[in-house]
C-alpha positions, 0 to 999 in steps of 0.5 A, spaced: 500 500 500 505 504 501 509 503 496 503 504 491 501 511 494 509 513 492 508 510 485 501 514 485 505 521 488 511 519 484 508 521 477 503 526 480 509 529 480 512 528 473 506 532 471 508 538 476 516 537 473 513 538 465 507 543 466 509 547 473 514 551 471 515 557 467 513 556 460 514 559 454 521 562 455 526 561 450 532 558 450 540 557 447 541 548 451 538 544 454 534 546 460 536 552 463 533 558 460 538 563 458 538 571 458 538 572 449 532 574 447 527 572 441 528 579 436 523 584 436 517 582 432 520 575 431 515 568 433 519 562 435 515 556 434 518 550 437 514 543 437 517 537 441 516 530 444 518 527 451 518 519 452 520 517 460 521 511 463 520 509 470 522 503 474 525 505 480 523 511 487 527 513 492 523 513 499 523 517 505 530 515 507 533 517 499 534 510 499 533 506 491 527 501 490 523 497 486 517 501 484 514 494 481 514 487 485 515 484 478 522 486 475 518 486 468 514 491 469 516 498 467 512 505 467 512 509 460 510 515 458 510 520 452 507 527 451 508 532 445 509 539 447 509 546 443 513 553 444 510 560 442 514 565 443 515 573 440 520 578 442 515 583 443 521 589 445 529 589 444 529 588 451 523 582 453 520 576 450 514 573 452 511 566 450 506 560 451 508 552 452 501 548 451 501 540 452 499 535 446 492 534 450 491 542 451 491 541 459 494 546 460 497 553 458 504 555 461 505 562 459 511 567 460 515 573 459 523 574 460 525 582 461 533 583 460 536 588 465 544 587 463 548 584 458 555 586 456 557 581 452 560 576 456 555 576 462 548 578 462 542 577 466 534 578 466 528 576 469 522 572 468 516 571 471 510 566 468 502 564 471 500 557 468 492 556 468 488 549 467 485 548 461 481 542 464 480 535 461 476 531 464 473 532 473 475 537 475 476 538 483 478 546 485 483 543 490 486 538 486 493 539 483 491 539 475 486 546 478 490 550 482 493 556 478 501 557 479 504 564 479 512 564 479 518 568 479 525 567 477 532 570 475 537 567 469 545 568 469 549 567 462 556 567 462 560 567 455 567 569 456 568 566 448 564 566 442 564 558 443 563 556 450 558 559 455 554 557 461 547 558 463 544 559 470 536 560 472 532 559 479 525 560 479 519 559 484 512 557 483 506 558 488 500 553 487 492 558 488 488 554 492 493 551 495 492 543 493 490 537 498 495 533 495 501 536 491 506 540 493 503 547 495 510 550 492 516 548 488 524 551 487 527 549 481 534 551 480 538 550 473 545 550 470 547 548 463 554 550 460 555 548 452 561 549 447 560 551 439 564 546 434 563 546 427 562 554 426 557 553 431 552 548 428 553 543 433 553 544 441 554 538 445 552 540 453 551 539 459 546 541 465 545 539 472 538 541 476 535 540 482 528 541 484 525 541 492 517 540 493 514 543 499 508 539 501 505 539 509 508 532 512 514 529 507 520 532 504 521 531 496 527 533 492 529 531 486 537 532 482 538 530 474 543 530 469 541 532 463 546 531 457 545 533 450 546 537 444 543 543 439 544 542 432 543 549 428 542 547 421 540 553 418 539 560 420 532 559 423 532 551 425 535 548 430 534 540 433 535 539 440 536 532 443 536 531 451 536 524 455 536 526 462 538 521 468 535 523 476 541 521 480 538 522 487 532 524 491 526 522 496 519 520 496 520 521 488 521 516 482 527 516 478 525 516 471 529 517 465 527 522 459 530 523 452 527 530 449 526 532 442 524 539 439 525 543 433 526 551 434 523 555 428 524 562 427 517 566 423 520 572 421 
């Protein structure tokens, strides 16, 4: 019974990592959000797939276990995701992520406050709304809306290397009964252009703390990858990202596709 009620809070938990974020806000690697902006009047529209597997949690002690009795059984799950974001000044951007099955909608904006070439910084801010599909509870964590509030650092001392740091916080409205009422995030990517800049490989660490009433969740990740810039207005962004520690939370392993089109 408990270890089902874990496996339950668990994937519950997998939706708050892909939809309870700040969304809509463009990037330049892999997770961490980066200060560059989408240009002024440009869109960039960016679609992308997840696929994420599971057969293990850590406990309340941040031990590893089984989370099936049967060691063939496995949980899977694949989502399609896509970005819109317009570069509505030279100094902000703002954007929208939505989900394949349109439960949600993770809007947000970046506003610039210092860049000097090699070191830059902005702020960003989001409100994630439900759409709803299917029984909707006011208090349930599918109906709470999310506020949040973030800061994001980039350093490039060279035109090829450069690392990107962000930090946001999201606060649930109403305070639901049986998710994490809070959530931190902190993030950071460091990538290096070979090729003339075409390819990237990257790599990026984050970690992710769940404030609930009676039970201490967190989660740490390894999220490797590569962007691949084809042409001026296209990139392919591959992600396989590995949990490496946590508590009360499953351990999954997610490979992540997406597309970026620039619209001018």
């Amino acid at each position: 019974m408990i270890r089902n009620l874990l496996i339950i809070m668990g994937f519950s938990l997998i939706v708050l990592n892909v939809n309870g974020q700040i969304g809509g806000l463009s990037g330049s690697k892999l997770n961490s959000l980066c200060v560059d902006l989408v240009d002024k009047n440009q869109l960039e529209f960016e679609p992308g797939f997840y696929h994420l597997t599971s057969r293990k949690y850590w406990n309340d002690e941040g031990r590893i276990r089984n989370s099936f009795t049967t060691a063939d059984s496995i949980y899977v799950e694949s989502a399609l995701r896509f970005r819109f974001t317009y570069g509505v000044t030279g100094k902000m951007e703002i954007g929208v992520n939505i989900p394949g099955d349109m439960s949600v909608g993770n809007w947000g904006f970046k506003y610039e406050l210092y860049n000097d070439q090699t070191s830059a910084f902005a702020l960003m801010g989001g409100l994630n709304t439900p759409f709803g599909n299917g029984t909707r509870n006011r208090k349930s964590d599918d109906n709470s809306i999310q506020t949040g509030l973030g800061a994001i650092y980039s350093w490039s001392p060279t035109e090829d290397f450069s690392t990107d740091f962000s930090i946001q916080g999201m606060q649930s409205f109403p305070i639901p009964e049986q998710e994490a009422a809070k959530y931190i995030s902190v993030s950071a990517d460091a990538g290096y252009y070979l090729f003339n800049g075409k390819l990237q490989p990257a790599i990026g660490l984050g970690f992710q703390r769940f404030f609930c009433d009676n039970t201490r969740q967190y989660l740490l990740t390894l999220y490797p990858g590569l962007t691949i810039e084809t042409g001026k207005d296209f990139v392919i962004t591959i992600i396989h990202s590995v949990d490496l520690a946590g508590r009360n939370i499953e351990r999954h392993h997610i490979t992540d596709l997406s597309f970026t089109f620039t619209i001018h």
